[in-house]
N, C-alpha and C positions, 0 to 999 in steps of 0.2 A: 581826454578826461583822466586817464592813467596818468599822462605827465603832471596833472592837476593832484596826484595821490587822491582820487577821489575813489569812494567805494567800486568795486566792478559791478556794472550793473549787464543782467543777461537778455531781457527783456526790451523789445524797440520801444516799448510807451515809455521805460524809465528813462532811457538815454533819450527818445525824445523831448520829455518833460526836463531834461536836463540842457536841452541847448534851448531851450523855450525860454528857460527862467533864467539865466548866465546870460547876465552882458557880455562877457567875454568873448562869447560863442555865437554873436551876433549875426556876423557873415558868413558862417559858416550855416547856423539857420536859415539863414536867405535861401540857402540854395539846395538845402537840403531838403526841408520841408516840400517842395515842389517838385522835387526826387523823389522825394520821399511815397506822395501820392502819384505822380506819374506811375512809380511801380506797381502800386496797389490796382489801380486803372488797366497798366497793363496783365498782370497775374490774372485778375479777375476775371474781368470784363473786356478782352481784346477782342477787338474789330478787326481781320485782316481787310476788309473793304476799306479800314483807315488807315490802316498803317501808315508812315511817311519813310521816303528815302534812306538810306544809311551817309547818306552826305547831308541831311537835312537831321538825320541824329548826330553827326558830329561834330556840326556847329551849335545846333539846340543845347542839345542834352549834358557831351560831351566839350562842348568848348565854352557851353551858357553855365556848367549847373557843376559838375566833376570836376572841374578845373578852376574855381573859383573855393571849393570845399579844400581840395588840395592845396592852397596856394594860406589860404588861413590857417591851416592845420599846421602848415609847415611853418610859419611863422610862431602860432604858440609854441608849437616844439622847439623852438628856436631860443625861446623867453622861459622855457622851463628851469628851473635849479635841479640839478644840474642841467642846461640844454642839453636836448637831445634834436642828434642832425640827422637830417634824412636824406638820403641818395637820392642823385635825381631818379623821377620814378620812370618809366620808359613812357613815351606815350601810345594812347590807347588809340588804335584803329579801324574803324570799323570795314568789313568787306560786305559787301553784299552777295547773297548765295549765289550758286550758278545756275540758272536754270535746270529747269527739268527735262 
């Protein structure tokens, strides 16, 4: 949204309402919004009797949902005046604790 010169917004509902209503921002909603509540789900309300795998979050989450936001981002940036390029970012992986 910066590359956009768009106002700074500080608030998750503004920047929400902001990839809601942007065609632009379309895939990038896709995958955010379901992120988006995932995390609210998790913060809240976690279940550890639910939890799932750390190989089952990082084809879900991480390779369904983070990496499809990334992959958009980096394209507007891309299309920005003047572009702006982004390093490749490192990838993210997850470990699972060690027992107790």
């Amino acid at each position: 949204m910066t590359a956009d010169r768009a106002k700074a917004r500080s608030r998750h509902q503004d920047r929400l309402q902001i990839l809601q209503a942007e065609q632009r921002y379309e895939k990038i909603y896709e995958s955010f919004h379901v992120l988006y509540d995932l995390s609210h789900v998790t913060r809240y309300s976690a279940a550890p009797s639910k939890w799932i795998t750390a190989e089952k979050i990082q084809k879900r989450v991480i390779g369904g949902l983070v990496q499809p936001i990334e992959k958009s981002a980096c394209k507007l940036l891309s299309a920005a005046k003047p572009p702006i390029v982004v390093a490749d970012l490192p990838a993210i992986s997850l470990k699972a604790a060690p027992p107790n």
